[in-house]
N, C-alpha and C positions, 0 to 999 in steps of 0.2 A: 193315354195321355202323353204328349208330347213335350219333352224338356228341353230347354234351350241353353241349359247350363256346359253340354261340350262345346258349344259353336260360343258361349263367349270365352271359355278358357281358350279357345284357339286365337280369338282376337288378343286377347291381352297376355300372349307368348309372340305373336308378330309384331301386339307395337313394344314388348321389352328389345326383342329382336333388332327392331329399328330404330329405339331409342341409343341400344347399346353400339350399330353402326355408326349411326349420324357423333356419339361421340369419340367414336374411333377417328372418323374420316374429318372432325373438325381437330382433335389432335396434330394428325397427321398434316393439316393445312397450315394450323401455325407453325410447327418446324419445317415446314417444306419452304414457305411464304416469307418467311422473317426477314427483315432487313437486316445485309451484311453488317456488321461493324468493327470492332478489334476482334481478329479472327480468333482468336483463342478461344474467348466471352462468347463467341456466334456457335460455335462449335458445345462447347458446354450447354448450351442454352437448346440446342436441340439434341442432346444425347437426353437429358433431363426430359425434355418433351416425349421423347420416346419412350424412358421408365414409366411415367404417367400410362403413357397410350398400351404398355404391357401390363401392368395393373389393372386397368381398366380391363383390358380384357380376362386378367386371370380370375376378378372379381367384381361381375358384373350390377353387384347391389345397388341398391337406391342408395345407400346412406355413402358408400365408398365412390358410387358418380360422383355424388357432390363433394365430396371429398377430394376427389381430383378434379373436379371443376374450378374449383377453391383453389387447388395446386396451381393449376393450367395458367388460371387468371394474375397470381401472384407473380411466379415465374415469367410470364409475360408484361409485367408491367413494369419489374425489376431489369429487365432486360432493355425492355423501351426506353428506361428512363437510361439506363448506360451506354447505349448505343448513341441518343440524342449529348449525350455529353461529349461523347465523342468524336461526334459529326460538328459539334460547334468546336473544340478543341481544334480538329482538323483545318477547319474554316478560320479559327483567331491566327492559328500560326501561316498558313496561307495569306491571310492579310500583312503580318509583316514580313514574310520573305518579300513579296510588292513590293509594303511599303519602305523597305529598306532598299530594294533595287531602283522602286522611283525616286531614294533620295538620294542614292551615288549617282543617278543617270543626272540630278542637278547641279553636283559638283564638280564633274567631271568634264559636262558635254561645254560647247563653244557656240551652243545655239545661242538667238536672241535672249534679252531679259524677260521678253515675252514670253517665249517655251516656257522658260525655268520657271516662271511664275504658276503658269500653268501646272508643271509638274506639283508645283509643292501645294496649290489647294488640290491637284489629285491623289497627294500621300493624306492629305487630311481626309480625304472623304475613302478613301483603303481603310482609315482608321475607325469609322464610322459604318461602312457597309456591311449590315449581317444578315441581307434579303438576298436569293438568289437574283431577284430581278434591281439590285443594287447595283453586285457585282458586276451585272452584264453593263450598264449605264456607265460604268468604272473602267470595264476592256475601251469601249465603244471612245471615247472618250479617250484613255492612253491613246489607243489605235491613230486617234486624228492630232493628239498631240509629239506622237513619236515622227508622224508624215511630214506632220509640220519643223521638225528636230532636221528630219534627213532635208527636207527643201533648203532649210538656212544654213548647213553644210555643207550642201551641194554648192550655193550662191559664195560662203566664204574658199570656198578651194577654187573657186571661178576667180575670184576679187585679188585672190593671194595669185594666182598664176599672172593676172591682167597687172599686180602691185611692182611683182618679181620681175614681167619681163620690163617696163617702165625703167624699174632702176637701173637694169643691167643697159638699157639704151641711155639714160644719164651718163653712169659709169665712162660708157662709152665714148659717147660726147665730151665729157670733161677731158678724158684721156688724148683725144685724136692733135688737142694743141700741143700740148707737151711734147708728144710721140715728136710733132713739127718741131719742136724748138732743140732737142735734144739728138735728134737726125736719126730719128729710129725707123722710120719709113711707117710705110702703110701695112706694111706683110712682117707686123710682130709677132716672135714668137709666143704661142699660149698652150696653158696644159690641156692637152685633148679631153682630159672629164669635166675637166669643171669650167672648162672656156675662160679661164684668168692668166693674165699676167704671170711671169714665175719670177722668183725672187730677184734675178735682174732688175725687174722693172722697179721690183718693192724698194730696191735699194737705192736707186735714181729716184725716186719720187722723194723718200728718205731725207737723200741728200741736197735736193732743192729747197725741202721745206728746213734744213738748218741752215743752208747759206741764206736764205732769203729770211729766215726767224720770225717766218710766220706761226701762227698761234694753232699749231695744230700737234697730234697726238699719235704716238703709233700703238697699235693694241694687236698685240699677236693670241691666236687662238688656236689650242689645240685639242685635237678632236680625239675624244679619252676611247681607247680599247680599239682602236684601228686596228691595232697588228693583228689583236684577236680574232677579231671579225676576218680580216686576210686568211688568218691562216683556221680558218675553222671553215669559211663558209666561200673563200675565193674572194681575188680583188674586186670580182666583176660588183658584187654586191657592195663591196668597200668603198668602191667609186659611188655606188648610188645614195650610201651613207652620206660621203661628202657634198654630194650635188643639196642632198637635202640639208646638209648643216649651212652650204653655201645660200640656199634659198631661203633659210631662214633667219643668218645672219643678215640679207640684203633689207628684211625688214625694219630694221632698225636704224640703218643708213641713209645720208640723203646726198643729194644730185650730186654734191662740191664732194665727198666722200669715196676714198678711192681704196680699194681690194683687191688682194694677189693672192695666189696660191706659194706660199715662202716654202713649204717640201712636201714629201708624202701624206704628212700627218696636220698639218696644218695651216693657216689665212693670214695674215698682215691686212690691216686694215688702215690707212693714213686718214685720219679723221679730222676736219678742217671744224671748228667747236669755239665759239669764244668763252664759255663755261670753263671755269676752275678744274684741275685735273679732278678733285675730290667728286666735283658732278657729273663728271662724264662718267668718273666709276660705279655712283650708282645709279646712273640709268643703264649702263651695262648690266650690272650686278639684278638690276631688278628685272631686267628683260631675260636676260639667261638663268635665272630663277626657274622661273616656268616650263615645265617640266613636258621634253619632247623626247615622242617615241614613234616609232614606224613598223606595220607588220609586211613581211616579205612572205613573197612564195618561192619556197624552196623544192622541188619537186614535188612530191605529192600533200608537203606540208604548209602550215602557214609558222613561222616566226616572228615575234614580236621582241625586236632593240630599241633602248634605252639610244638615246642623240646628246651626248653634253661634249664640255670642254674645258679645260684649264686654261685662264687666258692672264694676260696684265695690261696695263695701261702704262706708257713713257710719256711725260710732253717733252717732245722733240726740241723746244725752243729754251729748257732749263739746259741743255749739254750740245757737247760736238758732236759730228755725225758719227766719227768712230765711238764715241764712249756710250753713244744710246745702243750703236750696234751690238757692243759686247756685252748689253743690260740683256737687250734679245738672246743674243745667244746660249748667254750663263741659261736665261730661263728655259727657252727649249730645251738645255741639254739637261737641265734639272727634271722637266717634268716628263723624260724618258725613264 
């Protein structure tokens, strides 16, 4: 009589055999497989998976499988669920480092009212995006409203160079009668940086507008930390400081309005204004408010100065030409 009973004990010792692989090698897949998250937690979470997959092997029982199958399942969901808090954590602070940098890039930038507008519904929707395919709709979007930031900056440094040279050819103009009346000729002397007049001229112009008591104002301006800048970074750059304090005061001047270079440090400015002295201070006051700076290449670095100035305002037609001159003076020597 033939028994069949060794050939099935051999079957059911290959499928424990297999059952006992298959949950080694599924083990072994979820710590190998796991998605990174806070390294520590990712790290624990498969040292843990490994105890399991050594248990398992050291006791390969039906009742202790499920027992660490039960483990496996736990620890892995405990895991999933900490990693996902993680990944949104990671993603909410991501959205406001954006959204904070798209709302200084509003305050800051000199673009149209359009950009800015645009920026600030795309801080609102940084605030709002928690899909990856959000976020991307969010880059794609800055992307074409940063293009459009650089195009109306490009256009305003175009408009300020095309504003700047205009006035300096006014300036000019206004100047070349005087030059005639006063017999200064055509080949006046001017300071080689900043292509102006030097105090000579400021003080002839001065002195016309008190004999003739016209209604105009002198306002001297001086350009704060010059020396510093000289002696830290060389005059070469000091001079380009001034050109740009000179191109930026030109903004604010019109055709009848006349500008000198009075010393090292500083502009005279004879301002023809029917305006009350108290108005013309603060449209000064409110234009040199606004906060100007410039970055330089300095050999292999970039530098970034601050551009202001200590200035005052005279009207020229409350006093004599000496007694405004000494108003000038006291102040320049004050604000040394």
């Amino acid at each position: 009589m033939i028994s069949i009973k060794k050939f099935l004990s051999v079957d059911n010792r290959e499928s424990d055999e297999a059952h006992e692989r298959m949950g080694s090698l599924l083990l072994q897949a979820i710590g190998l497989h796991a998605v990174e998250g806070e390294r520590t937690d990712y790290y624990s979470f498969r040292a843990a998976i490994a105890d399991l997959e050594k248990s398992l092997a050291h006791d390969p029982s039906a009742s202790n499988v499920l027992i660490t199958t039960g483990a496996a399942v736990k620890a892995l969901q405990d895991y999933n669920r900490r990693t996902s808090l993680f990944i949104r954590a990671k993603s909410g602070e991501l959205q406001i480092i954006v959204g904070m940098l798209t709302g200084a890039m509003g305050q800051i930038t000199t673009a149209s009212q359009t950009s800015i507008t645009r920026l600030q519904d795309l801080q609102k929707q940084i605030g709002t995006a928690v899909m990856v395919e959000d976020m991307r709709t969010v880059k794609l979007r800055l992307s074409e409203c940063l293009q459009s930031m650089r195009t109306e900056s490009d256009r305003q440094r175009v408009e300020s160079v095309r504003v700047v040279a205009g006035m300096q050819e006014g300036l000019k103009k206004a100047q070349e009668p005087l030059a005639e009346e006063t017999n200064l000729g055509a080949a006046e002397e001017a300071d080689p940086a900043t292509v102006l007049s030097l105090r000579q001229e400021a003080e002839a112009a001065m002195q016309r507008a008190c004999d003739q008591h016209t209604h105009a104002f002198a306002a001297l301006f001086v350009v704060s930390r010059l020396q510093a800048v000289n002696s830290r970074f060389g005059s070469a750059l000091g001079d380009q400081v001034l050109i740009i304090f000179r191109n930026h005061l030109a903004r604010i001047l019109s055709a009848k309005d006349e500008v000198f270079r009075w010393d090292t440090e500083s502009f005279l400015a004879v301002l023809h204004r029917s305006e009350s002295g108290e108005q013309v201070r603060r449209e000064l006051a409110r234009f040199l408010s606004t906060r100007l700076e410039e970055t330089f290449e300095i050999g292999n670095r970039s530098v970034t100065l601050p551009i202001a100035s200590t200035w005052t305002v005279i009207p020229l037609f409350e006093s004599g030409y000496n007694q405004n001159l000494r108003k000038l003076d006291a102040f320049r020597a004050a604000s040394s």
